[in-house]
N, C-alpha and C positions, 0 to 999 in steps of 0.2 A: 569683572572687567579684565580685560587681554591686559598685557606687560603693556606700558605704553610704547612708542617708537621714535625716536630722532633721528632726522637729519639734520646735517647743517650743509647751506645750500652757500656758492662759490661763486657763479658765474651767471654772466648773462643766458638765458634758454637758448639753447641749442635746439630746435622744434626739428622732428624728423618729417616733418608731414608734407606731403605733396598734396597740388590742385587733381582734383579729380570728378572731371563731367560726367553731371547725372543725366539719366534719361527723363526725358519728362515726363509727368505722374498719368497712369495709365486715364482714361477716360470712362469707368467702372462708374464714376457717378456723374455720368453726365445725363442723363437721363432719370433720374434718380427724383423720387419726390420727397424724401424724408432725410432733414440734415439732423446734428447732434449737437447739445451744447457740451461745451469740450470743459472739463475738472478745471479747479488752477494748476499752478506749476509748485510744489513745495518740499519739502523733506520727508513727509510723511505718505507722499501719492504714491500706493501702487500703480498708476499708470509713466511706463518709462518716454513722456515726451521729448526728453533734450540727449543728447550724447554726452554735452559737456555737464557733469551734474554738479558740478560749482555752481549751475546756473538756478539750483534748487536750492540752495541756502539760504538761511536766517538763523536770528538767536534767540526765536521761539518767539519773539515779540512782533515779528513785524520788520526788524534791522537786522542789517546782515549780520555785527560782531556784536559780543556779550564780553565783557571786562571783565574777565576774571583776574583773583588774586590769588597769588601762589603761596601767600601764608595762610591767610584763613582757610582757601579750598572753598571758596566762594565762588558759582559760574559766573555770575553775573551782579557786578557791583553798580550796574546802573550809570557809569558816566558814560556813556555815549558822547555826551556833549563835551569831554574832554580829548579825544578822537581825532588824531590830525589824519586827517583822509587825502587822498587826491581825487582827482573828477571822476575817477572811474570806483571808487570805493578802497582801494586799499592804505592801511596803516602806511605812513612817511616815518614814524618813530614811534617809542613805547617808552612808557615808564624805567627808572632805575628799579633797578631787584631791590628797594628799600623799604623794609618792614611799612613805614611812612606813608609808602604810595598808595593811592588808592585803587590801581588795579596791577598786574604784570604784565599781561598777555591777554590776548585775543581769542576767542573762540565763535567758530561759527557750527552751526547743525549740514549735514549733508543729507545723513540719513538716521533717524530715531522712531520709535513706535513704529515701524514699518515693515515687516515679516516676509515683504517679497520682493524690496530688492534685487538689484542683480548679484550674481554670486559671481567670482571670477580675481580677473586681476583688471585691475585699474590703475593709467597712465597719469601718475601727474605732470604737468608742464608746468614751468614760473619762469620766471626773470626776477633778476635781482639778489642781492645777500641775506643771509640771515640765519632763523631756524625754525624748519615748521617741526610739527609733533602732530602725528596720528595715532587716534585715541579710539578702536575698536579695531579697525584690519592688521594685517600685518605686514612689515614693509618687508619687501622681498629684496630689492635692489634699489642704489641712488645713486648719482652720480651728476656731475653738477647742469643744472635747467629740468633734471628730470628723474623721478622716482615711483617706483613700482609696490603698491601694497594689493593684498588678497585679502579682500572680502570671505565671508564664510555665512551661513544658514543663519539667520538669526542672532543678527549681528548688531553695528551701528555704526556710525561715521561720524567723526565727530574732526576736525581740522581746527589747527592753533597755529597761531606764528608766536612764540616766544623770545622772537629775536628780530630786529631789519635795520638792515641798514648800517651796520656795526662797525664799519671805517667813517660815517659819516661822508661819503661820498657824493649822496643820492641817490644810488643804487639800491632802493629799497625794492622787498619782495611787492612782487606785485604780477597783475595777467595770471593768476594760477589756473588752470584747467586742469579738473578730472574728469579723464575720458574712459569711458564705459567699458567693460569686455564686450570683446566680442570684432565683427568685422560681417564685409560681405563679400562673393563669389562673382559678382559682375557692380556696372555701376546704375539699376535699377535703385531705384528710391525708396522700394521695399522690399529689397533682395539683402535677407538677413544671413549671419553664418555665425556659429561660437567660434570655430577655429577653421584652420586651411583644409581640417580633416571632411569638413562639410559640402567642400568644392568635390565638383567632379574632377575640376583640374586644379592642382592646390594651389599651384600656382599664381591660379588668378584673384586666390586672396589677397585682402586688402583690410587690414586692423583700422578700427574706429581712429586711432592715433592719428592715423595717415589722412583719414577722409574727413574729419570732426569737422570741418570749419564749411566745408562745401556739402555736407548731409544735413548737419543742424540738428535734425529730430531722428530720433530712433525708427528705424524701417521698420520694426513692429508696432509701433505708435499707430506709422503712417498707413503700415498693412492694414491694420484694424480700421481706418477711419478714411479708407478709400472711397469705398460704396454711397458715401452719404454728402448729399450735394451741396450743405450748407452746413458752415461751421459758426456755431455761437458762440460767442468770448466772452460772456456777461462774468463767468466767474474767472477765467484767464486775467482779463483785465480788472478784478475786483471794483464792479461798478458800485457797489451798494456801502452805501455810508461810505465812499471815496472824497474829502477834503479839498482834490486838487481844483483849484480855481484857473489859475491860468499855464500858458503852455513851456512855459521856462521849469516848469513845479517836477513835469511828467518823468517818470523815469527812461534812462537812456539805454539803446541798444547794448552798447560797449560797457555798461556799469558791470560791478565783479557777479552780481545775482538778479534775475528774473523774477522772484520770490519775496519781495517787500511790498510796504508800505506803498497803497495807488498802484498796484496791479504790473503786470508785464510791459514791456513796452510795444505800442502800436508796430511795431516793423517784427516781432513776432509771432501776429498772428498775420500779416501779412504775408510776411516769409509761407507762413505755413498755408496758406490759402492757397499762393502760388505753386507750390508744390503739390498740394493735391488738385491742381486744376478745380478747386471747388467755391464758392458764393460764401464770402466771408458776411458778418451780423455782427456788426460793431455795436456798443450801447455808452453809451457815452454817460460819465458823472455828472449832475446833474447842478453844481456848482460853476462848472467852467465859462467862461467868457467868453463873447461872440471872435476874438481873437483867437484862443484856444480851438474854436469849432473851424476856421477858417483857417487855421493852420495844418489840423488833422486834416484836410480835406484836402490840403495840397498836398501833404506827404503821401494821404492814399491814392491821389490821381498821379503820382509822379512812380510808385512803388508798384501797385495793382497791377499783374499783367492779365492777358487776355482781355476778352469782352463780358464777362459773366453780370451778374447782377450784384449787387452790394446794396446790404440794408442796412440801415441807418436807425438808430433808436437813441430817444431820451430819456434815459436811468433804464431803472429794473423793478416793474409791481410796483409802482409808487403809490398804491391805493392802500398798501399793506401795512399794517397796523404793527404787527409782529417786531419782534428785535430782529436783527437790523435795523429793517430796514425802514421803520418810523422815523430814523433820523431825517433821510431825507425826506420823506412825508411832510415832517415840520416843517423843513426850512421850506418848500413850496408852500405851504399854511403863509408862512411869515413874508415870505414875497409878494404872495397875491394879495394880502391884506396891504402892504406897502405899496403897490402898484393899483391895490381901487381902495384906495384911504375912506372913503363917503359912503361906501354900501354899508348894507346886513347881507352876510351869508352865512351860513354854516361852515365850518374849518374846511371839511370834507369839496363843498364845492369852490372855496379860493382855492386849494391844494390842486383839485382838478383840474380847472380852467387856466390854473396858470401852467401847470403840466399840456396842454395843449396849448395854450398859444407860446410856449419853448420850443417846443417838439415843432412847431409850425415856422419858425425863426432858424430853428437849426436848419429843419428842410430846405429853406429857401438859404440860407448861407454855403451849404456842402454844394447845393445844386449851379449854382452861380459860380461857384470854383471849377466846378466840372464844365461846365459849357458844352461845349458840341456834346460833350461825353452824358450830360445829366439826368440823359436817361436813362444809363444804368443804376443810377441812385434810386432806393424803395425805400421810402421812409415812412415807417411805422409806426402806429401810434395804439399803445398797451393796454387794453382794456382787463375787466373782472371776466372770469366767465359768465359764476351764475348773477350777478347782478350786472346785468345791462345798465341800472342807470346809470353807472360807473362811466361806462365804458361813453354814453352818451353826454356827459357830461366834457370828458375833455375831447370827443370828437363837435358838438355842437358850440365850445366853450361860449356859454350864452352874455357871461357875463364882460368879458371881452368884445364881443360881436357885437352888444350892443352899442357897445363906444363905435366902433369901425364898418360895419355893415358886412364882417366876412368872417364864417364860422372857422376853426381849423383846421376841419375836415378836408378843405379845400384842396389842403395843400399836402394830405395823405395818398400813400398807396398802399398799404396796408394796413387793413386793425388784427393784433395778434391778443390773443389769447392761451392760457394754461389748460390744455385741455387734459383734464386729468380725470381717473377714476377711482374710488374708495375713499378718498380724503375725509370723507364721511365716517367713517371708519374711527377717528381720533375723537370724537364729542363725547364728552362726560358720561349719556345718558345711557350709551352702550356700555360699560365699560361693565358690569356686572356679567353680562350677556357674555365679551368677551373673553371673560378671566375665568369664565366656565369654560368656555373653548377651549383655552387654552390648556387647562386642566386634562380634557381628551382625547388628548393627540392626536392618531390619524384621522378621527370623527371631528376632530373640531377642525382641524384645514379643510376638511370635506364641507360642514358648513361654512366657512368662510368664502370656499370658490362658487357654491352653490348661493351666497348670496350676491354674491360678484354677478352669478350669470346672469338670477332670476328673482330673488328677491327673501331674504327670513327674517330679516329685523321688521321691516314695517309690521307686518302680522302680531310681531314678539310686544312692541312698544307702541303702537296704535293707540292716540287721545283726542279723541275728538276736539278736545279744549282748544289743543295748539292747533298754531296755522299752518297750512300744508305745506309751506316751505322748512318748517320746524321737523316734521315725517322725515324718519326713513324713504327712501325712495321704495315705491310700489313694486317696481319688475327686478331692482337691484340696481350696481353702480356702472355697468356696463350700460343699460338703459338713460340712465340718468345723465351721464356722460354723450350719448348719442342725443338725447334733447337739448342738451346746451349748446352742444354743436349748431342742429338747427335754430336756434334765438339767435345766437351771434352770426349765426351766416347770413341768417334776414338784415340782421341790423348793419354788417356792411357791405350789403348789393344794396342796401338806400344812398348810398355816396359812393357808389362804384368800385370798392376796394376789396380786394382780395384778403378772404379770411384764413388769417395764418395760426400755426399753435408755434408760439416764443418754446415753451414748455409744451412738457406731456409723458403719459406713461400711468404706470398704478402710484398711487398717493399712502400708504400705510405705511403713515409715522406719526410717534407722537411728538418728534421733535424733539427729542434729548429729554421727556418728562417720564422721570422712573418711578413717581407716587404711586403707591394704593395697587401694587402690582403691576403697574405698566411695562416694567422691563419683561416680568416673564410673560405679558401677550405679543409684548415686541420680539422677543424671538421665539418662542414657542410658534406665532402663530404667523406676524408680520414678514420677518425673514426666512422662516420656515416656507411661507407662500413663494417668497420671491427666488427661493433656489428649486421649485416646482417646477416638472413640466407642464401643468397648468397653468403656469404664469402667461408661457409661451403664447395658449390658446386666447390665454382674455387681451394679450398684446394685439395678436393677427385681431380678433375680432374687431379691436376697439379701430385699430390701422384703417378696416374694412369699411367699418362707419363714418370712417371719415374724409377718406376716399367717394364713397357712394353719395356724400351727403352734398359735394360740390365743392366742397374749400379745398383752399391751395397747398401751398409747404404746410411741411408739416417737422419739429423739430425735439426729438426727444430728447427730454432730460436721464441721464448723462452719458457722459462717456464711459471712464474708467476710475472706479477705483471701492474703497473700502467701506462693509455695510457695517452700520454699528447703530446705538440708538439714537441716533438722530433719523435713520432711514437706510432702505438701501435703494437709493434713486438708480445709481453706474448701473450699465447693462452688463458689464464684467467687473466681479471684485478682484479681479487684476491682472497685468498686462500679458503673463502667459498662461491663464485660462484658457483652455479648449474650448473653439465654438460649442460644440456638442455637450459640454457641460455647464455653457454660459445661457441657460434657455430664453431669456429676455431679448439677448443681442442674439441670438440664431433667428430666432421671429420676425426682428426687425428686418436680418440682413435679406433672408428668404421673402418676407413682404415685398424689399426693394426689388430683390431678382425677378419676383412674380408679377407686379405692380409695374410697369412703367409709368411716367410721372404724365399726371390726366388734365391738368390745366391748360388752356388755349395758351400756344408761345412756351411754352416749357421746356420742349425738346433745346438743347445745347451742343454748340462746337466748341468742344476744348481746346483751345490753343499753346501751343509752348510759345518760347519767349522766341524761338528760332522763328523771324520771318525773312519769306524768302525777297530776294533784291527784287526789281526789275528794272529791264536792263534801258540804257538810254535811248530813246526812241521808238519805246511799246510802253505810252503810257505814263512814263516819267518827267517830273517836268523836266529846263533844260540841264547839260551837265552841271555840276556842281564839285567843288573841292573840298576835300576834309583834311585838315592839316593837324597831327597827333604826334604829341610828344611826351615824355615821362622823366619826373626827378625822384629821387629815394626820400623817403620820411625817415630820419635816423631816429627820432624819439617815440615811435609808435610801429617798428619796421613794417613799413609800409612804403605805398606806390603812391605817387600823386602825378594825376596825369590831368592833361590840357589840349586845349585844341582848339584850331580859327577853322569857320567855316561860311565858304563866302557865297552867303545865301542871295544866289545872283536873280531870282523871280520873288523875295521876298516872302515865302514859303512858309506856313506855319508848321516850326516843326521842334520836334523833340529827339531828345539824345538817348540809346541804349548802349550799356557797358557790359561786355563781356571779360569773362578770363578762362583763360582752357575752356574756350566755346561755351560756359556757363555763364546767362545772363545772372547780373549783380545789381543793378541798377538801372533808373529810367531817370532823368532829368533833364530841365531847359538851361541848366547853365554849359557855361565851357570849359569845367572844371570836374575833378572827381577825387578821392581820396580813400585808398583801398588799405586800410590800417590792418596790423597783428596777422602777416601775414610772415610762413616758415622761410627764415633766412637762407640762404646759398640755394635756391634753385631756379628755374627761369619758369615765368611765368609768359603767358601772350595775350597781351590785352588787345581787342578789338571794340572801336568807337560807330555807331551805325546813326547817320544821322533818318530819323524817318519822320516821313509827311505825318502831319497831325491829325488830319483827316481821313484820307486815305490807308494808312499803314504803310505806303511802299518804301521802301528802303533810297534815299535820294545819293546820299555818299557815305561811305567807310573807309575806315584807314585802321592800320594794326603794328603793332612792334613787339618784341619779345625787349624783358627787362628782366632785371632781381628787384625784391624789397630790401629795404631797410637799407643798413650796412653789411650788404653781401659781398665787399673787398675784401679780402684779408692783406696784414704788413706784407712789406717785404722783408723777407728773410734777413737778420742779422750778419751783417757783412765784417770782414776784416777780425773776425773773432783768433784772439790769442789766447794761451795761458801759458801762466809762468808762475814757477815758485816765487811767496812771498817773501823767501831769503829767513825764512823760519822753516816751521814744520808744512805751513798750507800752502793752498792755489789761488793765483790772483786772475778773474777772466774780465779781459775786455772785448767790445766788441761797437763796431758802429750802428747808433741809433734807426733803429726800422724808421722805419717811411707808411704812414697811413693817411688817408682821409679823413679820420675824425680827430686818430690819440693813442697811445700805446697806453691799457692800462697796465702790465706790464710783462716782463718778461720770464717764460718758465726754463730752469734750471735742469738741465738732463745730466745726471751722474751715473759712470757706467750704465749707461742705455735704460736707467729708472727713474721718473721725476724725482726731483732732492726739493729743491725748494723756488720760491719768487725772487724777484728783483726789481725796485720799482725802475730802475736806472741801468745804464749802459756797462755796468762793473759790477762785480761782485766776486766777495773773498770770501772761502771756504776756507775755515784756520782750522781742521779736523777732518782732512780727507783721508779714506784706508791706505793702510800700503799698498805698495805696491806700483803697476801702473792703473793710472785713473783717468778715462776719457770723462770728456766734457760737452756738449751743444746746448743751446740754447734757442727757445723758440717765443717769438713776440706772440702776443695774445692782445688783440684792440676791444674797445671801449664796449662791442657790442660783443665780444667772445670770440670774433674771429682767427684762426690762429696761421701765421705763417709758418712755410719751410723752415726745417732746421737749420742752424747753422749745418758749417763744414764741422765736423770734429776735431779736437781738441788733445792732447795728451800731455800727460806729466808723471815722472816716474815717481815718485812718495817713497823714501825710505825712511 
């Protein structure tokens, strides 16, 4: 373990960061038939999603901080529940250093078990007093709101406040952001750079520091996940075995991490949708309340921009047996039994039919939110692959239907399924077969993709006794895989929906089971495959099959990140993997390039959030006023802006907020609130009031503002010094003038800080000989700091 590192932190953040407009995200997948279900967000993800990687924390458990004690050297003592937090997660106070206590300090995870990290320097930003401790990098520089540590190769992050708040002020740490190395060359969305050295003009760099708050996600993230027209958030948003019931529960934008307990919050993967101009596939826990669903619904219809499509899903695999995700399985068991108290069925079919008549309730909830818009909502309903009854079970829900006279099918536009290949591959019955292969080396990957293509196990293990769905598949798992496709594409062109894969990709895992030899066919032969350039071929083919067979999207499992024995589903084990050595994700990306997307209606106009006005009298209704105005948020530095608008035709319409020309928001109230944003610089906000229907642009109005507490005092006037009639200097001077408060004032001794003062006086009874100048500068509540005074003098003998 590295020396550990202190700072001890003084001031409110001083942020250095300007607003900086991106260009909107190229249109690479608009056209596109294959999307990606995207990793979560954690301490452990090689995939670099966020800039701010504070937004990747937890304490292994689930919660952001672990109570450690600084006697025993215990990380984590388990009170959580004794934790005085604010709304956004950070500690308001901490235990005494007393043997007694039962913890001292805080510690969260940034980065642990994780090998590919970024390497570099990393900016911390905070507000508030105290003392953090960084526990693997090295801190290079600090200085008070902001602190510099260097990461290195195989390393760790580990973040502690052992101190906040230590006048009792309320000035606790809090807002900390770590921002990434690195920066970019222009303001494209996936225009990456390490350093200025990178630009053709260095110039035009621009450090993640600066841009953190208006980029959001790392331009290599976003490079990577251009191409693919639809983003799945089933494991982002942690749908499976998710607790959350109703909408008060959900986790917030603003909270200190992305990475707990009930998933990311909804305006992150929103955020991220809009930014790649791409068709976001939400999946909803499966817990939540018809409030819960009709609140997400408004936040997506208010957030969502362009016209793209949006799919809509209830849970994730709920037919699955497996941990996980059996838990929810249950609780659909224990509903549908509560909801038809008088039947006999089997668990399996109350589980299912109440899983569609949900999924059919949600559909009609989101959709009704939406209104004119409803059509963009595709609401999907999840079936098995290879058992269709599954799948016919919650699209028919019979047992529901017969109460009501309406299957749930009704009220679908898509049945998705897992379309996957070799999954086979994990049964018991191989595993001898296997553990020879693997034994083989280059012969036994050779039979493994040879039975991939065409078929070795059925010949190998052929019993008459068993029934043919018990067989190895006859041609192999590529085959086997291309015939599920057609079952499930019959089963839904019978209720007119389009057949989608949720999942997809090769399936050789055993799921984290190392018995009896498992781990060495897991990587001898499992991960061995998957970093093949044959991987590449059975991807293209299986792509091919699936395309050719008639069905729709198509969405492969996963994105980015780390293969180990549970599987290696990522198409890159991590985020600066070369295409050319990532052979999964080259296949896919080259499918998309070659492939354009084959379903009726598919083709896509991407839109940015920039539309354009039209002017009064081409089309517009009649004139109209937009009246915009803006106050400072001191406690969140931040803009809160308002506005009347005198909708003289009664116009259905909705509001878009810009700042430095970047849209930020969509909503129908006449209000806005632009929180944690960098003090002393102007920013320009513009209000666009647009037709609901139409999209024209009806009235705007704009102003240029600061946030927060961007005044600073005024300079300390009438300042004297005079001998104390002893040895020292007595300085007065008259009290600055602020907006909020002086908290107080800094002490210049010959032209060096010396010390504070909370008050208009202050006696130096030890100044040097000699002559000694004196100024003084006020410093306010948010860190802002006035002129100096005039200077001072007094001769010291």
């Amino acid at each position: 373990m590295k020396t550990p590192n202190y700072t001890t932190l003084t001031l409110g953040a001083l942020s250095l960061a300007f607003s900086l407009p991106l260009l909107a995200a190229t249109s690479d997948n608009a056209n596109s038939g294959v999307g990606i279900n995207l990793t979560g967000i954690n301490y452990w993800s090689s995939q670099w999603t966020t800039l701010n990687v504070m937004k990747h924390a937890s304490n292994g458990s689930g919660q952001l901080w672990a109570t450690s004690n600084a006697h025993t050297w215990e990380y984590n003592t388990g009170h959580q529940a004794l934790l005085d937090l604010d709304e956004q997660g950070w500690p308001r106070s901490l235990p005494s250093d007393s043997p007694d206590a039962p913890f001292h300090y805080v510690t969260t995870i940034i980065y642990h078990d994780n090998p590919h990290h970024p390497v570099g320097e990393f900016v911390i930003l905070y507000e508030g007093e105290g003392e953090l401790y960084y526990s693997g990098p090295e801190l290079i520089s600090s200085e008070p709101g902001r602190d510099v540590v260097r990461m290195s190769e195989n390393s760790f992050f580990h973040l502690q406040i052992h101190a906040t708040d230590p006048n009792n002020t309320g000035n606790h740490i809090r807002n900390i952001r770590i921002i990434a190395p690195g920066g970019s060359c222009s303001n494209a969305a996936t225009d990456y750079a390490a350093n200025a050295a990178d630009c053709v003009n260095p110039e035009q760099f621009v450090a993640f520091e600066q841009s953190y708050q208006e980029r959001i996600f790392h331009p290599l993230f976003l490079d990577d996940m251009r191409q693919f027209r639809t983003l799945r958030f089933m494991q982002l948003l942690s749908t499976i075995d998710n607790p959350i019931q109703h909408w008060a529960q959900r986790n917030h934008y603003d909270y200190a991490s992305w990475a707990l307990n009930g998933g990311s919050p909804y305006e992150v993967a929103i955020a991220m949708s809009n930014k790649l101009g791409a068709e976001p596939w939400y999946t909803l826990p499966v817990r939540v309340d018809d409030e819960y669903i009709r609140q997400f619904a408004q936040l997506l219809k208010t957030q969502s921009e362009g016209n793209s499509s949006i799919y809509v899903e209830f849970g994730n695999e709920l037919w699955n047996n497996a941990w996980p995700y059996i838990f929810d399985g249950l609780y659909l068991e224990e509903q549908g039994k509560t909801l038809w108290p008088d039947t006999s069925y089997h668990d399996i079919e109350y589980r299912m039919n109440y899983y569609g008549l949900r999924s059919a309730q949600m559909c009609d909830i989101i959709k009704t939110e939406f209104a004119e818009d409803a059509g963009r909502i595709q609401c999907v309903m999840g079936g098995q692959t290879g058992v269709p009854w599954i799948s016919e079970q919650a699209l028919n829900c019979p047992i529901h239907a017969a109460g009501v006279g309406q299957r749930c099918a009704d009220n679908m536009d898509v049945l998705a399924v897992g379309s996957y290949f070799a999954g086979y591959f994990a049964d018991q019955k191989y595993l001898p077969i296997l553990r020879d292969w693997a034994s083989d080396g280059a012969e036994g990957l050779n039979n493994l993709f040879e039975e991939m293509d065409s078929g070795i196990l059925h010949g190998l293990t052929y019993n008459p006794d068993e029934p043919p769905w018990w067989q190895a598949p006859e041609q192999g798992a590529l085959a086997q895989a291309r015939d599920n496709i057609q079952g499930n594409l019959a089963l839904a062109q019978q209720d007119g929906l389009m057949l989608a894969a949720y999942e997809g990709g090769q399936h050789l895992t055993y799921a984290g089971d190392i018995r009896d030899g498992r781990d060495t066919i897991s990587e001898a032969l499992f991960l061995s495959a998957n970093r093949d350039p044959r991987m590449a071929a059975a991807f293209t083919n299986h792509l091919n099959d699936w395309q050719a067979s008639g069905a729709g999207l198509y969405v492969v499992f996963e994105s980015i990140g780390r293969w180990d024995s549970w599987g290696a589903f990522p198409l890159k084990e991590y985020q600066t993997q070369p295409r050319e050595q990532a052979h999964k994700y080259d296949a896919v990306l080259s499918f998309i390039e070659q492939t354009p997307c084959w379903w009726t209606g598919c083709e896509q106009n991407i839109q940015s959030g920039n539309i354009e006005s039209v002017p009064a009298g081409e089309g517009s209704p009649q004139a109209a006023m937009l009246n915009l105005s803006s106050s400072a948020l001191f406690n969140s530095n931040g803009v809160g802006l308002s506005w009347q608008f005198n909708d003289v035709a009664e116009i259905p319409v909705k509001f878009q907020v810009y700042r430095d020309a970047q849209l930020i928001w969509h909503t129908t109230a006449n209000s806005y609130e632009d929180h944690w944003l960098p003090l002393n610089q102007a920013y320009q906000y513009q209000v666009r009031a647009i037709h609901s229907e139409t999209g024209t642009v009806i009235a705007e109005a704009s102003l240029n503002t600061k946030a927060g507490d961007s005044e600073p005092p005024t300079a300390p006037a009438q300042f004297s010094v005079q001998s104390d009639g002893a040895y020292g200097a007595t300085l007065q001077w008259q009290p600055s003038a602020d907006n909020q408060g002086i908290r107080f004032y800094k002490i210049i001794r010959n032209g060096q800080p010396y010390t504070l003062s909370d008050t208009a006086h202050f006696d130096d009874p030890w100044p040097p000989k000699g002559e000694v100048s004196y100024q003084v500068i006020a410093i306010d509540l948010a860190g802002n700091q006035s002129d100096a005074s005039p200077v001072g003098t007094l001769l010291i003998h």
